[in-house]
N, C-alpha and C positions, 0 to 999 in steps of 0.2 A: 388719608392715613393721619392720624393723630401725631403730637410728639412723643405720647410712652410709646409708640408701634414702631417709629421712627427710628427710637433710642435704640429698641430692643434688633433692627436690623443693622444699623453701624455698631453695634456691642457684637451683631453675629451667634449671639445666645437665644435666637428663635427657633422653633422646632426639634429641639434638642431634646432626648430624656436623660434623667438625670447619671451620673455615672453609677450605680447599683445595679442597671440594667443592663454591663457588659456584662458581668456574672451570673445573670436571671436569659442571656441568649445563651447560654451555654444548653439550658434544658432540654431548648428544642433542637437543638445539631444532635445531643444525644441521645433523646426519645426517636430522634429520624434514624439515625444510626444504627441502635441496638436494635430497632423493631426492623428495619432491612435485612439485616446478618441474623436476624431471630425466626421470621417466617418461613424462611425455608421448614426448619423444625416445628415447630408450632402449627401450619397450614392453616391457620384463623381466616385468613383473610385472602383474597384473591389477589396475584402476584401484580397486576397491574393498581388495584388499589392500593396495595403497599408502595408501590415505585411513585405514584402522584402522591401518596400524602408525605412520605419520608420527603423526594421533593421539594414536596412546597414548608414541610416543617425545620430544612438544613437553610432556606431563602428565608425564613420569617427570621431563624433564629439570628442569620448573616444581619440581615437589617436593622434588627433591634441593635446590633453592635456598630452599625456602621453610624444610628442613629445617635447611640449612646454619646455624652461627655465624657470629655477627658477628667483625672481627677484633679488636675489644676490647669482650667485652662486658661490659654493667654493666647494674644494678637497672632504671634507668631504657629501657634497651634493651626488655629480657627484658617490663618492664610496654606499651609501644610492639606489640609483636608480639600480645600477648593483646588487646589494646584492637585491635587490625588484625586478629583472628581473630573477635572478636565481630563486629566492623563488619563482615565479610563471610560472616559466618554469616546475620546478620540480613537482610543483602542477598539472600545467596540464598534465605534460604527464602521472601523477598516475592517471588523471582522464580519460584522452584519453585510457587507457591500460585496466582501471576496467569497462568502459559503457560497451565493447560490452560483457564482461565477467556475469558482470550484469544481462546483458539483456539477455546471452543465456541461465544462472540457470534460470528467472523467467520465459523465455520463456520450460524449459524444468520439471520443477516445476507445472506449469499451464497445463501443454500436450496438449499444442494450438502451432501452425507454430511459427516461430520469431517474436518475440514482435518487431516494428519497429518504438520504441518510438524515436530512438535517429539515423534515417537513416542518416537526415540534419544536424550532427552533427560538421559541419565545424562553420557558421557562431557563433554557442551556444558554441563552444571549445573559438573564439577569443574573444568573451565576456565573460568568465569567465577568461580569461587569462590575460585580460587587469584588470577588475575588481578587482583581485586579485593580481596585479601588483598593482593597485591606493591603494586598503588596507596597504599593507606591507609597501608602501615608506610613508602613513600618517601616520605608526606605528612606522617605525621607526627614522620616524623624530621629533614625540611627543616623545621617548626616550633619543634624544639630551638633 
């Protein structure tokens, strides 16, 4: 690692986009949105293709925001977002650890096969995780 790469990791300004792009993830939360609550009417599209792309297009547009800058950032920010990246690291994986735990008491509770409420549970873990990242960094920057 060089010292400009160096620089640009103790600055904490790497892999960032620039702040224009929290307003450019809005697009995709509500192209996911409207075409959800639209299909029913429309029938374009098969109800399962609709639920994966809306989906994946409410996650792309969360990311672009979580990826986005602040419009002035400082030290203090940059530390706020790491501190909200733990807290919901840690969060999900209590939750990634207790679903299937969960699911095997109520499936053995009920004395039915495996409950397989949460088989897809990949795409619902990174949207809770992001979620739960956007919570903590607006918590703890109303704090400041």
């Amino acid at each position: 690692m060089n010292d400009k790469q160096l620089e640009k990791v103790r600055k904490g300004n790497f892999l960032l986009l620039p702040h224009y792009m929290k307003w450019f993830s809005i697009l995709p939360v509500l192209v996911g949105v409207v075409l959800f609550f639209t299909n029913d009417k429309t029938g374009i599209l098969n109800d399962k293709i609709v639920a994966a792309v809306t989906g994946h297009l409410v996650l792309l547009g969360f990311l672009i925001l979580i990826l986005s800058k602040d419009k002035y950032p400082d030290e203090r920010l940059l530390n706020l977002r790491h501190k909200a990246m733990a807290y919901a690291f840690m969060q999900g994986m209590l939750v990634v650890i207790l679903i299937p735990l969960i699911n095997f008491f109520f499936s053995s509770l009920l004395k039915v096969g495996l409950v397989t409420y949460f088989d897809g549970f990949g795409a619902i873990g990174v949207f809770f995780f992001q979620i739960v990242y956007l919570i903590n960094y607006w918590r703890f920057k109303q704090e400041l």
